[in-house]
C-alpha positions as CSV (number, residue, x, y, z in Angstrom):
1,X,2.3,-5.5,-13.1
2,X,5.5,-3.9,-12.2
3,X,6.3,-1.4,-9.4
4,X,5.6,2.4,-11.4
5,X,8.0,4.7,-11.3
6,X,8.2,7.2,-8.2
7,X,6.8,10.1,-10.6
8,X,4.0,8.0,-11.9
9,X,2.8,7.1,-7.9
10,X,2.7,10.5,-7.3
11,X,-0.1,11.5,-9.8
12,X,-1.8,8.0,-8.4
13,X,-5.0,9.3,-6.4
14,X,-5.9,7.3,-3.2
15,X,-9.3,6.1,-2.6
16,X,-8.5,5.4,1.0
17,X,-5.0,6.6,3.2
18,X,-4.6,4.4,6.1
19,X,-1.9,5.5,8.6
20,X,-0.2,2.8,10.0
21,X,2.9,4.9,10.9
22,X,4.2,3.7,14.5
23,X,3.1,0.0,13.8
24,X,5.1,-2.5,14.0
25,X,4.3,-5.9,11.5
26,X,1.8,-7.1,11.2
27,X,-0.5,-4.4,12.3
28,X,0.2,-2.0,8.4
29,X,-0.1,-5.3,6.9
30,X,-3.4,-5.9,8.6
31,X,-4.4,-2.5,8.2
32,X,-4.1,-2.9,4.7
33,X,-6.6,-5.9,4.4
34,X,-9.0,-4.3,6.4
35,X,-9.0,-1.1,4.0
36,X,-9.1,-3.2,1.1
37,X,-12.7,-4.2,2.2
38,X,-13.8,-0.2,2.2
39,X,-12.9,0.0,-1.7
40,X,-14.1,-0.7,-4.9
41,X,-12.3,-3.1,-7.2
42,X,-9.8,-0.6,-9.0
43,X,-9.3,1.4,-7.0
44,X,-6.2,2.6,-4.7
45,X,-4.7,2.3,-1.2
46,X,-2.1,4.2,0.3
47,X,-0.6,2.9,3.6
48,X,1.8,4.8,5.3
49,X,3.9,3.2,7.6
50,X,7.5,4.0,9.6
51,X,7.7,0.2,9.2
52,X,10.8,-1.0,6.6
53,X,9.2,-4.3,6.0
54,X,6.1,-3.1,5.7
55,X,7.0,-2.8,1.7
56,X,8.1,-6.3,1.3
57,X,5.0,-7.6,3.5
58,X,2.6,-5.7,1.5
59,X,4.1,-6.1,-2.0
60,X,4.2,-10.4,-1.1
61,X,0.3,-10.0,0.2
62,X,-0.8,-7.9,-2.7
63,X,0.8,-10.7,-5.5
64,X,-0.6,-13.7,-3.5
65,X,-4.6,-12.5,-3.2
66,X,-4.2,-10.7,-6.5
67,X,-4.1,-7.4,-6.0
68,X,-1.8,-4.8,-7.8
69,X,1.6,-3.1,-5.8
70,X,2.2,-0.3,-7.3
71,X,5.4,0.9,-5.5
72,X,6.3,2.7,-2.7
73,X,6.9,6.9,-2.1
74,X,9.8,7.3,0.3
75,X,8.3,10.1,3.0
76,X,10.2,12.5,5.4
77,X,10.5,8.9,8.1
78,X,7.8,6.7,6.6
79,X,7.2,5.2,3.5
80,X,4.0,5.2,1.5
81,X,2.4,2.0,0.4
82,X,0.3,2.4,-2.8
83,X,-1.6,-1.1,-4.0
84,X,-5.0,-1.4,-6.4
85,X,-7.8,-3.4,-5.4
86,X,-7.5,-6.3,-8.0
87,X,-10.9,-8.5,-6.9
């Protein structure tokens, strides 16, 4: 699955928002596994994080255990992180 389009993130609704903003990697990374375990297969986590590599860590993570990226929302100073639960 490919990144969606900014517009099409924006209507995506978040099962769980973890703010990671003011970590440095790995802690959004690990922040991310650990909210993956509070979901439901399908759906959505949004991580926000004032980390830039915090988009390629979590896009690389998400393809290797199987679970969706969506894309990325660029905020006022942090980006947001969306990824479905994929098992």
């Amino acid at each position: 699955m490919s990144p969606l389009e900014t517009s099409e993130l924006e209507t995506v609704t978040a099962a769980e928002i973890i703010d990671a903003r003011g970590a440095a990697c790995p802690g959004p990374l690990l922040e991310a596994k650990k909210g993956m375990g509070k979901i439901a297969v399908g759906d959505v986590i949004e991580v926000w994080s004032s980390d830039p590599a915090t988009k390629s860590d979590i896009g690389a993570w998400a393809g290797k255990v199987g679970h969706d990226f969506l894309g990325v929302i660029e905020g006022e100073g942090y980006d947001r992180v969306l990824i479905r639960r994929g098992k």
